[in-house]
C-alpha positions in Angstrom: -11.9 -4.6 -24.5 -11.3 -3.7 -20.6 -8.8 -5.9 -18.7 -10.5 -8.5 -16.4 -8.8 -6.4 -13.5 -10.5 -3.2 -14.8 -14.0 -4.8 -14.4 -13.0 -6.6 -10.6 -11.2 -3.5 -9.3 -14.0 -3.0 -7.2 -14.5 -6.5 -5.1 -10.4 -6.3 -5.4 -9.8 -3.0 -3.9 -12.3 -3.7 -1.0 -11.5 -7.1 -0.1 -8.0 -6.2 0.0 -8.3 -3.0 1.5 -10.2 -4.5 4.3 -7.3 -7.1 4.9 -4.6 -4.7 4.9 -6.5 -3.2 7.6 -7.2 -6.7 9.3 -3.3 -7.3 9.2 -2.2 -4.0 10.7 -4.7 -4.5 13.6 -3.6 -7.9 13.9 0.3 -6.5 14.3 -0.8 -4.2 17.1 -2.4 -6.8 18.7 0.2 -9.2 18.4 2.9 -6.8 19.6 3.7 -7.4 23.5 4.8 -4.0 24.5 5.6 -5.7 27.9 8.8 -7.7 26.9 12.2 -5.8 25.2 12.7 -5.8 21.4 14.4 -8.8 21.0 11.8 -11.0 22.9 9.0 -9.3 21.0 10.7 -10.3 17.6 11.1 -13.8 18.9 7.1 -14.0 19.5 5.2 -16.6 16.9 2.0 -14.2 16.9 4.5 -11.0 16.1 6.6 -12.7 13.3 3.4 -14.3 11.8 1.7 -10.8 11.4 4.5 -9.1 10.6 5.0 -11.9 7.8 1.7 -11.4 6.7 1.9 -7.5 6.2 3.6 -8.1 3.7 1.2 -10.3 1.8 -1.3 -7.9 2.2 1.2 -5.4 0.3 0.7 -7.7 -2.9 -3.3 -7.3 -2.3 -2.7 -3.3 -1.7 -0.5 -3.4 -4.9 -3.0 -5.4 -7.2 -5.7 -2.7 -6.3 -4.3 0.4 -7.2 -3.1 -1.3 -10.4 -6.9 -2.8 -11.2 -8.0 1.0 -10.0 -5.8 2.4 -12.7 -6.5 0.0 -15.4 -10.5 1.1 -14.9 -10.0 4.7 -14.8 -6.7 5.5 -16.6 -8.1 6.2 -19.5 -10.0 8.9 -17.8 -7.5 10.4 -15.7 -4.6 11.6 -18.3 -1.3 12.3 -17.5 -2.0 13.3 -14.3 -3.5 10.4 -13.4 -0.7 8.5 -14.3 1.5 10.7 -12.5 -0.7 9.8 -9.1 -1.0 6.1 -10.1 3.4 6.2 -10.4 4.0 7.8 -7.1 2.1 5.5 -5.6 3.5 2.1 -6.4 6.4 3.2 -6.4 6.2 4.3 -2.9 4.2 0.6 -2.3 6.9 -1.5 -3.9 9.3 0.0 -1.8 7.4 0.3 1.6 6.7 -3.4 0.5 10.6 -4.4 0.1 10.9 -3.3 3.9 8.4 -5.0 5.3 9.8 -8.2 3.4 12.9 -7.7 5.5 11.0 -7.0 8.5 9.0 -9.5 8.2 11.0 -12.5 7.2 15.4 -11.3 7.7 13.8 -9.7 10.7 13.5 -12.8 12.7 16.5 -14.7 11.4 19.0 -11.4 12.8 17.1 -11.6 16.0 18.5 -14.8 16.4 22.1 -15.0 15.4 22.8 -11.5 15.5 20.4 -9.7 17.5 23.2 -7.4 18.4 22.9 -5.9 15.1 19.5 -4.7 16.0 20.1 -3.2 18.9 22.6 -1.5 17.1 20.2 1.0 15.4 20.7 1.3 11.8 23.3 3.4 9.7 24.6 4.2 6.4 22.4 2.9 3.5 20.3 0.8 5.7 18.8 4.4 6.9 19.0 5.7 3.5 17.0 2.4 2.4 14.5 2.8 5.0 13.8 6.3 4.9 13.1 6.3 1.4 10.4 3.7 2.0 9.0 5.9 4.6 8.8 9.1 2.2 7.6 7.4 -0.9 4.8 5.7 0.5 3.6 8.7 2.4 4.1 11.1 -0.6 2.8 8.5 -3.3 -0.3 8.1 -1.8 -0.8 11.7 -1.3 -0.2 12.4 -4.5 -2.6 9.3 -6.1 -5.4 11.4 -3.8 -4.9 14.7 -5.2 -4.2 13.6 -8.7 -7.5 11.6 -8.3 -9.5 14.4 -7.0 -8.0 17.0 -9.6 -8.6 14.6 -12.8 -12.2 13.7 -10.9 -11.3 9.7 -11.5 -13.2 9.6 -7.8 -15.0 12.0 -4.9 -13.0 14.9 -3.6 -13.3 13.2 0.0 -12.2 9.9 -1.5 -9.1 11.9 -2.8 -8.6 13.2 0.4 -8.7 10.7 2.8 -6.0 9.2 0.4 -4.0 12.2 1.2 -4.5 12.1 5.1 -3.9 8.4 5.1 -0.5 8.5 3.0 0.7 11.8 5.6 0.2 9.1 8.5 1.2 6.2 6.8 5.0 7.7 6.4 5.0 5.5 9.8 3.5 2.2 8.7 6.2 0.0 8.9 4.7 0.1 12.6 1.3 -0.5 13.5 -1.5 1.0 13.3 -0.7 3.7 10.7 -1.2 1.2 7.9 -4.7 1.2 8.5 -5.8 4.3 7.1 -4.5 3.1 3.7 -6.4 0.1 4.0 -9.8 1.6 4.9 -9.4 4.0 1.8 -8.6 1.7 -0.3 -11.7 0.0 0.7 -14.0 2.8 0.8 -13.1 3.4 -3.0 -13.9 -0.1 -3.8 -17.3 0.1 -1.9 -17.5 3.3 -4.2 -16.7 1.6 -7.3 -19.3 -0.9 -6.4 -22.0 1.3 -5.4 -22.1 3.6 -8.2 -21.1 1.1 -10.9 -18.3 3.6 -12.1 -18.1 2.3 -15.6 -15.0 0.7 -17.1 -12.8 3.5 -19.3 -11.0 1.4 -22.2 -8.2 2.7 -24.1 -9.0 3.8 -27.7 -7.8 1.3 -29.8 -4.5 1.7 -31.4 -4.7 2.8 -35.2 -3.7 -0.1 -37.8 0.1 -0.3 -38.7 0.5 0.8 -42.5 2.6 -1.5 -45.5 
């Protein structure tokens, strides 16, 4: 029997591809380039989107997992190797948009020396790995798809291009590539009625 996230992965990974999209415009938008850091941060529109990116991270998660559960039985090993990368390079991107989005704020306030500080030691190490693992994960859950032929090659491609740019989307707009793929493989899914692929069932215990 497929998972109830197998059968919705399509409606899940466009609606929430779309959003993510929705959210990273909304960041650039909300962004005053006109006032200094600290002001900017301060901003109700700029900590409200920034906030809300990473919501949209859950959303972006919950659709490469529904993705996987529908094809993974399709894709082998080295679909499962793509389907890794990339939430592990998701969870972690998400964890530092968490801190962006809600300690962010909070240091503006009482310490906002500490930000104009620039970062150092394992907050750099922290961040940079969020940076490379998102970037790389998605590149990898592109090729992986294309190679084990889970989706179309130009599907599996704009997943690569969009994870290259979106080693900068902690800022805004590089995010939105992700999104629009994401979304364009759920319109897929949708369109073409890509069926379900169950796991065999698991043999009967002996004794």
């Amino acid at each position: 029997m497929s998972s109830p996230l197998a059968r919705a992965a399509g409606p899940i990974a466009l609606v929430s591809g779309l959003v993510f999209a929705a959210v990273d415009l909304a960041r650039l938008l909300a962004a005053d380039r006109g006032l200094d850091r600290i002001e900017m941060m301060r901003q109700t529109p700029f900590q409200v989107t920034n906030a809300l990116y990473w919501v949209v991270f859950i959303g972006l998660t919950l659709a490469l997992v529904s993705v996987y559960f529908r094809f993974g039985g399709r894709t082998g090993g080295r679909g499962a190797v793509g389907f890794c990368f990339a939430l592990v390079g998701t969870l972690d991107m998400a964890g530092n948009m968490w801190f962006d989005g809600f300690a962010g704020p909070w240091i503006a306030d009482v310490a906002p020396g500490a930000i104009l500080a620039g970062g150092s030691g394992m907050l750099v190490v922290g961040a940079l790995s969020s940076y490379v693992l998102f970037a790389l994960g998605w590149m990898v859950f592109g090729f992986t798809g294309w190679r084990s032929r889970t989706f179309p090659a130009w599907i599996g491609w704009a997943f690569v291009v969009a994870g290259f740019l979106g080693y900068n989307a902690g800022l805004p707009p590089y995010g939105i590539p992700i999104g629009l793929v994401m979304a364009a493989l759920g319109w897929w899914i949708i369109r073409t009625g890509a069926p379900v692929v169950s796991s065999p069932p698991a043999a009967p215990s002996e004794g």
